[in-house]
C-alpha positions in Angstrom: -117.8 25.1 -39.1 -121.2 26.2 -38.6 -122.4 28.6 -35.4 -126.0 29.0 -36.0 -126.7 27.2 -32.7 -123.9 27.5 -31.1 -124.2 31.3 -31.0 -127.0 30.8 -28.7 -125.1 28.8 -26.2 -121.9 30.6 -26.3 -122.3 33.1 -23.8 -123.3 30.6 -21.4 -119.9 28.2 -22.4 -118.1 31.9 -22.0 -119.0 32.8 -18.9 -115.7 31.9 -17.2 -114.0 34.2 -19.9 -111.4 36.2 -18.6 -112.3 39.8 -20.4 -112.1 41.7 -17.7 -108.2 40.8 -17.5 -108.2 41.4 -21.1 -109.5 44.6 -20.4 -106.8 45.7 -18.0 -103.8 44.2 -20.1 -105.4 45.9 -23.0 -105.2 49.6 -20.8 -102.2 48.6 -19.4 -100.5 48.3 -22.6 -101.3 51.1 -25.1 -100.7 53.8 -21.8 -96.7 52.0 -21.7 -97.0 52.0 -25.3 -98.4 55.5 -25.4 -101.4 54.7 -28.1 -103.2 57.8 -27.5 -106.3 57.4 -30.0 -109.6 55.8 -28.7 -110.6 53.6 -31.9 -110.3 49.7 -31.3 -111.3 47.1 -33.4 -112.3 43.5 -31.8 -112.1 40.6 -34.3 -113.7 37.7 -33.9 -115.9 39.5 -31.8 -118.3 36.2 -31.1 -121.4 37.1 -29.4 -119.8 41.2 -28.6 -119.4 40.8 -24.8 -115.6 42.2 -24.7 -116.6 44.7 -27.6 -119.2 46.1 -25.5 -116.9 46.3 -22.1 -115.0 48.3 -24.3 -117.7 50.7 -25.6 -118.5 50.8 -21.8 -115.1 52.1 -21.1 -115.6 55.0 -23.7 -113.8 53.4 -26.5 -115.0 54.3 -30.4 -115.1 50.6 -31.2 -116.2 48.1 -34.2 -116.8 44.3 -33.9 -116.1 41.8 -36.7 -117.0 37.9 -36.6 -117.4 35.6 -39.7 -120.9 34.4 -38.1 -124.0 36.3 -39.2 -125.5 34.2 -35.8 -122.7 35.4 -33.8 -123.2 39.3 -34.6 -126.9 38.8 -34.7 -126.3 38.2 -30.5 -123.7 41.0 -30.5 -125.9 43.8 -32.0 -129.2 43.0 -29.9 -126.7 42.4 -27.0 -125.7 45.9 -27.5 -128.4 47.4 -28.0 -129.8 46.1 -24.7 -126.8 47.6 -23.1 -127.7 50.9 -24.8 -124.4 50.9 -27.3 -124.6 51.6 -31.1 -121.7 49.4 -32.2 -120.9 48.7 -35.5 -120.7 44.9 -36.7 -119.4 43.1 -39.8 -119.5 40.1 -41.0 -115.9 39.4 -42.5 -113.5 37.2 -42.5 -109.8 38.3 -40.5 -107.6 37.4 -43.5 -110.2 39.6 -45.8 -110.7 42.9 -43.9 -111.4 45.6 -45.9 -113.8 49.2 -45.5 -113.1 49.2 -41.9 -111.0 52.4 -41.8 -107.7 53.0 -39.5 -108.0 51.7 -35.6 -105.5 52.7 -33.1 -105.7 49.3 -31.5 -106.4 45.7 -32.7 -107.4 43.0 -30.8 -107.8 38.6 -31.1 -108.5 37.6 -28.2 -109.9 33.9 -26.8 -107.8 31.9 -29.4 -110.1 32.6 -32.4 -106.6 32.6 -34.2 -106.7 29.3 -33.7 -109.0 28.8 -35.8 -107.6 29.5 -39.3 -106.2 26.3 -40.9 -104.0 27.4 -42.9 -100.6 29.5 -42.5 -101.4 31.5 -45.5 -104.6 32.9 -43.8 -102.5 33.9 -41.0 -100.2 35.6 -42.7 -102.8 37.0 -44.6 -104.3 38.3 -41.1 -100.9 39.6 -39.9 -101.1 41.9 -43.2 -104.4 42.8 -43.2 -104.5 44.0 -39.3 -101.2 45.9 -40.7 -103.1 48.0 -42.6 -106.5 48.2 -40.4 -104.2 50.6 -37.8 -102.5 53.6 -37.5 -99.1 54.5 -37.3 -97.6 53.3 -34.4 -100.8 51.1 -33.8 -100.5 48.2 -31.5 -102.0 44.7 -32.2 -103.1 42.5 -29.7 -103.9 38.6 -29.7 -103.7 34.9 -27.9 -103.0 31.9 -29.3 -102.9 28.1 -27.4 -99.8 27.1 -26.8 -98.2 23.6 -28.4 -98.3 22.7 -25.0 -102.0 22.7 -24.6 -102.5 21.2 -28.1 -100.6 18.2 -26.9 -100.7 17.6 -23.7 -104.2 19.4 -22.5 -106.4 19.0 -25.4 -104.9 15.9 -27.3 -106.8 12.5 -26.7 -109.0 13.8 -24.1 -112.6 14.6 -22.8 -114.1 17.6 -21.2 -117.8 17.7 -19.9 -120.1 20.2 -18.5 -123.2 19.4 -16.7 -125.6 21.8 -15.8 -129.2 23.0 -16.2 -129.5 24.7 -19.5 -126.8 23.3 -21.0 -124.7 20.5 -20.6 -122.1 19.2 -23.3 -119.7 16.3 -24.3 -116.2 17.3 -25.5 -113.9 15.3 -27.1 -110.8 16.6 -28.6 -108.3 14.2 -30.9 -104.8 15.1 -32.2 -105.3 16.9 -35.6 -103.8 15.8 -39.4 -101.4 18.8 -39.5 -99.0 19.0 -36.6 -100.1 20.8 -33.1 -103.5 20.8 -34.7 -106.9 19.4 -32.6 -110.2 18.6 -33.9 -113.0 19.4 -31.4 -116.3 17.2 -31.3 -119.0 18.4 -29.5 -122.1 17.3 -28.7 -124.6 19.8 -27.2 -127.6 19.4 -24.8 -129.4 22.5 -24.7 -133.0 23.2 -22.6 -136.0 24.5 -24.3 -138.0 26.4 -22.0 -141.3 26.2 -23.8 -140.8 22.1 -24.2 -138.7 21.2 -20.5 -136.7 19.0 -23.2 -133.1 19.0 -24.4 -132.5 19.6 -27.7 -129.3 17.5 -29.0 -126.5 19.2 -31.8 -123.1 18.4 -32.4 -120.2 20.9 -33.5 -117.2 19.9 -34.9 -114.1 22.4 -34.3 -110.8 22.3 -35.9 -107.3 24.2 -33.7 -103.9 24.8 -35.0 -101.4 26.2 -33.7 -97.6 27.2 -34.1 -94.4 27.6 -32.2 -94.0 31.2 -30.6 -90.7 31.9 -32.9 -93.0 31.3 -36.4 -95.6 33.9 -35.3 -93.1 36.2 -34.2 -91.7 35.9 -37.6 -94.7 36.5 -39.3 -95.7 39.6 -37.4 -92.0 40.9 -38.3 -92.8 40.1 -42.2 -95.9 41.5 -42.0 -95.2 44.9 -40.7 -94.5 44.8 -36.8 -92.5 45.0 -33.9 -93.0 42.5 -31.3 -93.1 44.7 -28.1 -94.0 41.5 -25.7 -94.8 38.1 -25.9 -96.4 36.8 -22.4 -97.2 33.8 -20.8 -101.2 34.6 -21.8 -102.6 37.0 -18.5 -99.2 36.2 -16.3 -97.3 39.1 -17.5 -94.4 37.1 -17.6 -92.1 34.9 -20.1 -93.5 32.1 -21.6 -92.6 28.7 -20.3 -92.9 25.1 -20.0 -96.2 24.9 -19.1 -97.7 27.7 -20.6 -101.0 27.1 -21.8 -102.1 30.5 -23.9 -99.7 32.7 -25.3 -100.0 36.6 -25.7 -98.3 39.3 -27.9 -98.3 42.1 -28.0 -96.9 44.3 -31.4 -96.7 47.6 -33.1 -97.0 48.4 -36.6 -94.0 49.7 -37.6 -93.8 51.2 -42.0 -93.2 48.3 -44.5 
């Protein structure tokens, strides 16, 4: 999947993007969990904007995002904002020289993303030993719900002056897996004319019992598993779902 445009448009696609309620969960969470420590780190970081809300709530933080074009945003982002934030290109199931965080984070479905279950697992482990003792681990993931019944077969569109797009989503080879086709229209202010692109984006997901097993294998204790910014149980119609866990020692 390649962002290089897309990187440019994604704040703009974001901007309904609940971080300030990830924000508050996120406090809310390692004060009842009593995660004293300061240092987060915010995977699949995108374009920065919730790694900088939380360098502007005094955290120590670091940003990491498999697209150069992504964190290219991010850092002049940040240093707009007047942050020195550390970025790295990496991949989440191949973290390494980041040091200890007390808190990790995954927010906005980018776990999604990863196409295999090895590369989750391989996530699970490696965010294991990215924190401290006692650390907690934070992430959403779409629910099978969405996959099937909100994504599957059908088409999203957004109209508006500097960007409009055409989103078509199709049921996936693997089970509760989506692929995304996009097709951009974005305005060049030097030209008045829209410049075309098209994205293709690939989903899976996996039944809330499998990811709780994983984070058990892995290293952690599920603390809570929510019904994505609800703060309560998962149900029927659930269309995000969020957990929350704790390294425990292997």
């Amino acid at each position: 999947m390649a962002y290089d445009r897309f990187a440019y448009v994604y704040d703009e696609l974001m901007k309904e993007a609940p971080y300030d309620k990830w924000l508050s969960l996120l406090l809310s969470r390692m004060a009842a969990y009593q995660v004293r420590g300061n240092e987060i780190l915010d995977l699949a970081c995108g374009t920065g904007e919730f790694t900088i809300e939380l360098a502007r709530h005094g955290f120590s933080v670091k940003g990491v995002d498999l697209s150069a074009d992504m964190l290219s945003v991010a850092q002049e982002k940040a240093i707009r904002h007047g942050f020195s934030i550390p970025f790295f290109q990496q991949n989440m199931a191949e973290l390494q020289g980041l040091g200890e965080s007390d808190c990790v984070t995954i927010f906005c479905d980018s776990l999604n993303y990863l196409q295999d279950e090895s590369d989750i697992i391989e996530t699970f482990f490696k965010v294991h030993q990215q924190l401290k003792e006692n650390g907690l681990f934070m992430f959403d993931v779409h629910s099978i719900h969405k996959m099937e019944n909100i994504f599957k077969d059908n088409t999203f569109t957004l109209n508006e002056e500097e960007v409009a797009y055409i989103w078509n989503s199709y049921g996936g080879e693997k089970p509760f897996s989506v692929e995304h086709e996009l097709t951009f229209f974005v305005h060049d202010e030097v030209t008045g004319l829209y410049e075309r692109f098209d994205e293709v984006h690939y989903q899976r997901t996996y039944h809330v019992e499998v990811y709780e097993k994983w984070l058990k294998e892995s290293g952690f204790e599920v603390l809570e598993v929510l019904s994505d910014l609800e703060e309560e149980p998962v149900h029927s119609n659930t269309e995000r779902v969020l957990f929350v866990a704790r390294k425990i020692t292997l």
